[in-house]
N, C-alpha and C positions, 0 to 999 in steps of 0.2 A: 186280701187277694191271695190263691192260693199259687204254687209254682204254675198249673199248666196255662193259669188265663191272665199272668205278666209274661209270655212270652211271646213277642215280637219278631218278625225277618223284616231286614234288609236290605235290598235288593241293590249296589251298586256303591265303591268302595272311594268315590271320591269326595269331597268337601262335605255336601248334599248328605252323602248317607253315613259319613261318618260325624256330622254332628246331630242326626237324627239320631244315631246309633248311641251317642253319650247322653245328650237329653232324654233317653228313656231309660238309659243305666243306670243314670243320677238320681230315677225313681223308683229303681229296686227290678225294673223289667229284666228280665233273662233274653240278650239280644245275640240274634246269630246274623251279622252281616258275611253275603257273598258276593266278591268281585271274582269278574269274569278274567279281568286278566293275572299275569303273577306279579302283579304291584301293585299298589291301592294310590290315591291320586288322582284318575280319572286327568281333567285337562289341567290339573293343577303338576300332574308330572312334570319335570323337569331333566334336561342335561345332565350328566356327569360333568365332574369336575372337571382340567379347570373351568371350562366355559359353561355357566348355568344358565340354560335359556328354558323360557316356556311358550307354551304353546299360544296362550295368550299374556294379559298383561302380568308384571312383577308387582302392582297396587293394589292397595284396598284402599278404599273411601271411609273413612271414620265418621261419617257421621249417619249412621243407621244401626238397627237392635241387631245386624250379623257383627259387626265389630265390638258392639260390648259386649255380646256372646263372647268373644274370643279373648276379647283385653280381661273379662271377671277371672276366667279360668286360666290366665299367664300364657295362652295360644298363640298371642300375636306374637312375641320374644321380643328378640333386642330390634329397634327400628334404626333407619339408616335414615341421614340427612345430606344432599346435597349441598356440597362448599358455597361460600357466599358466590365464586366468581363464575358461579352455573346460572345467576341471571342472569348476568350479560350476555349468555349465550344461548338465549332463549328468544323465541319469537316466530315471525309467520312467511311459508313461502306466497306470496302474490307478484302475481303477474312474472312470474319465472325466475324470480329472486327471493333471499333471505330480505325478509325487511322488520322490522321492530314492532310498526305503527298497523294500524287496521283502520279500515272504512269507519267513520266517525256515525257512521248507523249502528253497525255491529257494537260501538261503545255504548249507545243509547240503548239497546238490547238489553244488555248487561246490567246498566242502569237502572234498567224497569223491571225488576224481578218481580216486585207484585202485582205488575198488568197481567190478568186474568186472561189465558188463551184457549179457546175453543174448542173442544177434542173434535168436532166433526165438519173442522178444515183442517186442508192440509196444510202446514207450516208455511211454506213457499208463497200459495196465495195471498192468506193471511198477513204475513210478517213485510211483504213486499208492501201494500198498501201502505204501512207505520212508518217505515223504514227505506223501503226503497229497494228495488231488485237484486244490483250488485251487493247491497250490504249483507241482505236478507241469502243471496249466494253463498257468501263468503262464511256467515253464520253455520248453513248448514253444513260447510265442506269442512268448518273446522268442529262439529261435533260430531263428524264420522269418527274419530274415533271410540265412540262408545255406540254408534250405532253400526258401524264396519259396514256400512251401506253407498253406493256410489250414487243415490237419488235421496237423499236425508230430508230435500223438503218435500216429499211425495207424502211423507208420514203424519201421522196428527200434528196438530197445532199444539196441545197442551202436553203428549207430550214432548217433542222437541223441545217446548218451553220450558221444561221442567230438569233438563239433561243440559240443558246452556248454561242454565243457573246453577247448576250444580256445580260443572267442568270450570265454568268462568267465574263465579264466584269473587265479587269484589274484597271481600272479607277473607282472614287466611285463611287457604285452598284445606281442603281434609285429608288430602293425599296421604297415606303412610307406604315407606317403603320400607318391611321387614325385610330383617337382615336373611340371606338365603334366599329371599323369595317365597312364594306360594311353598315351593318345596318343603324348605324348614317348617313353613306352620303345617303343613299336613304329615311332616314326620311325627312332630307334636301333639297332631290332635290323635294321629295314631296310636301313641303309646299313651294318650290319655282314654282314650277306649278299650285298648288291651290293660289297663289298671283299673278298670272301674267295671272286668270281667268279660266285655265284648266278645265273642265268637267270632271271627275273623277267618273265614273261608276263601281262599285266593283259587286261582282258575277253579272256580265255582260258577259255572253259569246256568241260571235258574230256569225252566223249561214252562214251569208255570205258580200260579198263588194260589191260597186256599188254606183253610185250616186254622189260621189264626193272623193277626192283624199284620198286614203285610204294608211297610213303604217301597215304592220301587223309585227310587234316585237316580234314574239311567236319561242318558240323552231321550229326547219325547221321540224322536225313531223307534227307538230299541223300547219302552214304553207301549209305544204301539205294538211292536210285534210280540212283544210278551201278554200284552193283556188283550188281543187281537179285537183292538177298538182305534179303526180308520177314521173318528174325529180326533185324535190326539195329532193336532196338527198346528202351525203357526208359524208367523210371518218373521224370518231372521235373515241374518247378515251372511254377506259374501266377499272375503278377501286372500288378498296372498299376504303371507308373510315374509320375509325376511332377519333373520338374526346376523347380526353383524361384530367380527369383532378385527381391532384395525387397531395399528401403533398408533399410541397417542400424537394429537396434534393440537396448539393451542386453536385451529383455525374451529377445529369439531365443533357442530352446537349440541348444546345439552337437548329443548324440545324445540320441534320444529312441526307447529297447527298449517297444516296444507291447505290454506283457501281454495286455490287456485284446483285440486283433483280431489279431495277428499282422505289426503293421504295423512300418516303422523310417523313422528322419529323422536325418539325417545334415549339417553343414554343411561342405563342403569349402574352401570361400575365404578360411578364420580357418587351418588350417595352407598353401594355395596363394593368396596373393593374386593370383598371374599369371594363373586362372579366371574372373575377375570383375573388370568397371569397381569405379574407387574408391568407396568409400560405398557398392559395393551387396555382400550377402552371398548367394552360390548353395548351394542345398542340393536334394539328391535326397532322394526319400521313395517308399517303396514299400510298397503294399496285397497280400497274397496273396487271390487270387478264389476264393469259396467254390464248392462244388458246388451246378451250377442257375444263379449270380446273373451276371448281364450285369457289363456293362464298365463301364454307365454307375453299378451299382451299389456298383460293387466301388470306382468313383471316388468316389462320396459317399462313403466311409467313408474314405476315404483322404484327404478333404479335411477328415474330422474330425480325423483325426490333426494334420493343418496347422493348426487352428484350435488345438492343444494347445499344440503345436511352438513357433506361431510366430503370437502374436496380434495380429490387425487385418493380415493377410498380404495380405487380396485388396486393401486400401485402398494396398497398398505394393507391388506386381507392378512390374517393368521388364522383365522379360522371363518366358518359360514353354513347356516341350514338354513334352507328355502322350503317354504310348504304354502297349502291355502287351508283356512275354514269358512267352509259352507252350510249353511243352515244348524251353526253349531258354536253360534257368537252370542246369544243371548237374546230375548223378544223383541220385536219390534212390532209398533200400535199402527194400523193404520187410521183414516180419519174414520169416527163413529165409533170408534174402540178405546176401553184403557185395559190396564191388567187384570181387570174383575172379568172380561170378556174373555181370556183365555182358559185353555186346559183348566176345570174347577183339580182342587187338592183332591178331594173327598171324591174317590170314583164309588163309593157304595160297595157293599160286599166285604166290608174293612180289608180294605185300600185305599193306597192314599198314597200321590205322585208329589215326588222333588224335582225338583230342577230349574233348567233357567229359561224357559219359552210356559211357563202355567202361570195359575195366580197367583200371585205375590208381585207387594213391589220392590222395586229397587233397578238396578240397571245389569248386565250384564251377569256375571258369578253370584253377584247380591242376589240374583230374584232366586236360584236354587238356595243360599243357605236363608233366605229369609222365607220359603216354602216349606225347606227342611223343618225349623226348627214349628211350624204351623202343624206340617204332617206329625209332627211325634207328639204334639199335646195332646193332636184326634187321635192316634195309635194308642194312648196311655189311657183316653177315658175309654175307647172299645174295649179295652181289655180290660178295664176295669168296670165296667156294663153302665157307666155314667153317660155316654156319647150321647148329645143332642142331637134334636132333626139333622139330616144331610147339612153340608152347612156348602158354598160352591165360591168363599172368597176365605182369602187371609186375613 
């Protein structure tokens, strides 16, 4: 290959484009990535010290090819584990209480990982028949948190099914919580891009592609208006957030699965104390917004979960940032669809889209780095004049 036909762009400096950006460095490509803002991170940015909060979750799921992406290359760093006595304080709000136990359908759910569910029903119908309405409820309201949707069983059958099994997993959970957060690993993956030669253009924002093989790693919005193609479109989530950080109390739960609205609470500074000054505990909590109801709505109910969570909270506040994401939580399937039906990787023209609403699977952040790391093998064989037919899945 000679220098002009390994060279590669970038388009978009977070998770998505900076491990596109190393898997094609790690082949000898000449990569010029350009993020639009002055810091790379994308939604994986994070707070200043002392309180590190992010925009979405501080986890990653181990058990998919974006985590051993990151564990071969020492990305993931040192992980954090929650103390033994963070069981105890775990469990579900129903019926407007903290309670331990869940609908003995929801258990049989869990149970039945390998009952085979239908992608062209939608969950609700489906799962209520097997199970039963309130249980099949309760299911869906506590897998909003990875769908960040306040109607979770409106969506396919297989995959909600697929997202329960994952999140509830009878066998031990895959959760890692790196130490830092998101943050540290994309500090990480950072200087491992700038070591392996990456071009690194900050308030760089690209006006258009051409010339040679281009990934654009940007939210599918900005995707669309760059590559000005109005099907680059898809069905995601809607909530408010909350980050919270409050003097300790031994009353605080660690998580708390909201049957009852769809809501989740979460403490991260009991497995990362380097997130939070001594004595105080930070924890994220998020609301999915109904159809119709405002922000400031969608925050009362999200501030009743916090009164669940974590009582006499506002008497203990040290710190606090409120925001919402829209259409900027990751895909969601309706029924008759799975991940092969959204935005193809491969737009033809060598281009080829990351992120977390295209094809690829995995759930949330997963589907951009396991699209990322799709686009850069098609970016490597373009450039290398090897590329097969269009190809329209991962």
């Amino acid at each position: 290959m000679t220098a002009a036909s390994t060279e590669i762009t970038v388009v978009g400096g977070g998770i998505a484009g900076l491990m596109a950006a190393i898997t094609c460095a790690e082949e000898g490509a000449a990569v010029t990535l350009h993020e639009a803002h002055s810091a790379l991170g994308g939604r994986g940015r994070a707070t200043a010290p002392p309180h590190v909060a992010h925009d979405g979750s501080h986890v990653f799921y181990a058990d998919g090819p974006h985590w051993r992406w990151l564990a071969e290359r020492g990305l993931a760093g040192p992980l954090g584990r929650p103390p033994a006595r963070a069981a105890l304080r775990a469990g579900f709000r129903s019926d407007g209480g903290f309670r331990r136990g869940v609908p003995a359908g929801f258990l049989r759910m869990v149970a039945h990982r390998n009952r085979p569910a239908p992608v062209d029903r939608d969950f609700l119908g489906w799962a209520a028949e097997r199970y039963g309405e309130r249980a099949t409820r309760a299911a869906a309201n506590a897998i909003s948190v990875v769908t960040y949707d306040a109607d979770t069983g409106r969506l396919s059958a297989a995959f909600v099914w697929e997202l329960l099994h994952r999140v509830f997993a009878p066998a031990v959970p895959a959760v890692r919580w790196p130490i830092g957060g998101w943050q540290a690993v994309i500090d990480r993956t950072a200087a491992r891009a700038r070591e392996l030669g990456v071009r690194i253009e900050l308030e760089s924002r690209v006006a258009e592609v051409g010339g040679r093989p281009t990934i654009v790693a940007t939210e599918l919005a900005s995707a669309r208006r760059l590559l000005g193609d109005d099907t680059l479109r898809w069905e995601s989530g809607d909530c408010v957030l909350l980050d919270l950080a409050v003097r300790e109390h031994r009353r605080d739960a660690f998580i708390v699965f909201d049957l009852d609205e769809g809501g989740f609470h979460e403490c991260y500074s009991a497995q990362d104390p380097t997130i939070a000054p001594r004595g105080e505990a930070l924890f994220q909590l998020d609301m999915p917004v109904r159809a119709g109801e405002t922000t400031a709505q969608a925050r009362l109910r999200l501030e009743g979960l916090a009164d669940v969570a974590l009582p006499g909270w506002r008497e203990r506040v040290t710190w606090q940032r409120k925001g919402r994401a829209k259409d900027r939580t990751g895909a969601l399937d309706l029924p008759g669809h799975t991940w092969r039906d959204r935005p193809a990787i491969d737009r033809g023209g060598d281009v080829f889209l990351a992120g977390d609403m295209v094809a690829a699977p995995g759930m949330r952040g997963e589907i951009a780095m396991n699209s990322a790391l799709h686009a850069a093998r098609l970016a490597l064989r373009s450039a290398r004049g090897t590329r097969p037919a269009r190809r329209t899945q991962a």
